[in-house]
C-alpha positions in Angstrom: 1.8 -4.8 -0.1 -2.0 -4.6 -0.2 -4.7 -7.0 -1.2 -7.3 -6.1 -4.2 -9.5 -4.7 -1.1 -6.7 -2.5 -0.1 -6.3 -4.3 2.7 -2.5 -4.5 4.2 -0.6 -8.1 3.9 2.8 -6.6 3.9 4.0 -3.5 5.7 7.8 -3.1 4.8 9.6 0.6 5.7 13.0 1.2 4.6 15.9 4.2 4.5 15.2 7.0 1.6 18.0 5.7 0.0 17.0 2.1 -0.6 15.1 1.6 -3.8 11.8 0.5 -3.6 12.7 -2.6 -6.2 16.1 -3.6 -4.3 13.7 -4.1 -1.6 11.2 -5.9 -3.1 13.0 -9.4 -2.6 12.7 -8.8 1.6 9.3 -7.7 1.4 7.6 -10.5 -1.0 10.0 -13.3 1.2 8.3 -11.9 4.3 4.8 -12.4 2.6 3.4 -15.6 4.8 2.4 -18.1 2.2 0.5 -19.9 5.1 -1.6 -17.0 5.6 -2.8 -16.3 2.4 -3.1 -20.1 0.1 -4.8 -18.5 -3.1 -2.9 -15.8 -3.9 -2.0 -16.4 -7.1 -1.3 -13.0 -9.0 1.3 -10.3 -7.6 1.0 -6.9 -10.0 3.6 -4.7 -9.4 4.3 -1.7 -11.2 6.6 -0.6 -14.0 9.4 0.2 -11.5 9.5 -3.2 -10.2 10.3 -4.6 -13.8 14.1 -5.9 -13.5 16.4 -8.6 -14.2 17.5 -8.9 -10.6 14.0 -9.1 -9.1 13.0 -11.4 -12.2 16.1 -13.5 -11.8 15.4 -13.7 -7.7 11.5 -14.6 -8.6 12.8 -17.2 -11.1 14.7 -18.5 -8.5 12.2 -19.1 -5.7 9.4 -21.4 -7.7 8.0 -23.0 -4.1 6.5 -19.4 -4.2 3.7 -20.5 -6.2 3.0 -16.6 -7.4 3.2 -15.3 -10.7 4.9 -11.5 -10.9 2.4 -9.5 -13.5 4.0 -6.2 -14.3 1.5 -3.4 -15.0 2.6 -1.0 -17.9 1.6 2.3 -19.3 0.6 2.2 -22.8 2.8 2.8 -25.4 2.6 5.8 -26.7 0.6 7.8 -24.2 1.6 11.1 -22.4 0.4 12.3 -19.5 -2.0 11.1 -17.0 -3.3 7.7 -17.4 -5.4 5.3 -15.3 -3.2 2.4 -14.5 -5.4 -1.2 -13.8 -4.6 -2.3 -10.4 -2.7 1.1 -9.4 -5.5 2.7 -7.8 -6.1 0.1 -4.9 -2.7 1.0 -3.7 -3.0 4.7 -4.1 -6.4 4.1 -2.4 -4.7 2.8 0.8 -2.0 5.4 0.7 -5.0 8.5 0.9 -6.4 6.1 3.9 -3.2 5.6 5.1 -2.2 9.8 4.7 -5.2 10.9 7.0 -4.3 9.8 9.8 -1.8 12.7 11.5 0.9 10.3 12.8 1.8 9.2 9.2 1.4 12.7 7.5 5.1 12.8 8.4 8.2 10.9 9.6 7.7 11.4 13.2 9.2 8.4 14.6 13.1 7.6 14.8 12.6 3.4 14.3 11.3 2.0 11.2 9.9 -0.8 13.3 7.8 1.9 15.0 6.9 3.5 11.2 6.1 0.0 10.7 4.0 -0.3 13.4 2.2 3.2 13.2 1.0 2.1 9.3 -0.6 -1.4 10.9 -2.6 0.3 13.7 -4.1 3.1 10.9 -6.0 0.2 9.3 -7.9 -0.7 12.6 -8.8 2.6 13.3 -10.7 2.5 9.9 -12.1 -1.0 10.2 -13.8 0.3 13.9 -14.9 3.4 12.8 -16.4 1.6 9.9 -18.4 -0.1 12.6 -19.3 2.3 14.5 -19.0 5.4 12.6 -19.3 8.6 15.4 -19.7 12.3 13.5 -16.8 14.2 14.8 -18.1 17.3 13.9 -21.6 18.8 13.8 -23.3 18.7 10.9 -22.7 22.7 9.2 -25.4 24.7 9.2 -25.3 28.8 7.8 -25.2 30.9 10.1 -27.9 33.4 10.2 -27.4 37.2 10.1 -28.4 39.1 13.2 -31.0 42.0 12.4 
């Protein structure tokens, strides 16, 4: 679960064969309410959209969040731009560059887990103090 920066609040990994929407009960329950007082909105996306989650959402009102659903048009094929979609997408290309999460190299979901929360910081310092890795490219030029 990411914030409208893109910014992680939730980091929740789980077997292939749990669906992502079964889940979703564990995940927003783990959400510290303390933590974050004016959240307000949670947009999920059309795969989230289920009477069980619904029913569970209906069922916890001390939550103080509403659950906004974000649809595709009616009637449209193909690619479309989804509002909201993109921030998490966004953090899932940040999240893809860094080699230990290209793949599922650990055994321990609690060491996925942990992997996905150190990537951000790696970001956030190189943001501050952004080191070229490689030299700038320059052609080369052709020997006489």
């Amino acid at each position: 679960m990411v914030d409208t920066l893109g910014l992680l609040m939730v980091v929740a990994v789980t077997a292939g064969h749990v669906d992502d929407a079964a889940a979703a009960p564990t995940v927003l329950e783990s959400l510290d309410r303390e933590a974050y007082p004016r959240l307000k909105v949670v947009w999920a996306d059309g795969k989230y959209h289920n009477h069980t989650l619904n029913g569970w959402k209906d069922g916890h009102p001390e939550l103080g969040w509403e659950l906004v659903i974000v649809r595709r048009p009616d009637g449209v094929k193909g690619f479309t731009l989804l509002p909201k979609r993109w921030v998490v997408e966004r953090t899932f290309g940040w999240l893809g560059r860094a080699r230990r999460l290209s793949r599922n190299y650990e055994r321990l979901n609690s060491s996925s887990e942990s992997m996905i929360r150190v990537r951000p910081i790696q970001l956030i310092l190189n943001r501050m103090d952004p080191q070229e890795r490689y030299p700038p490219f320059k052609y080369r030029v052709a020997s006489k």
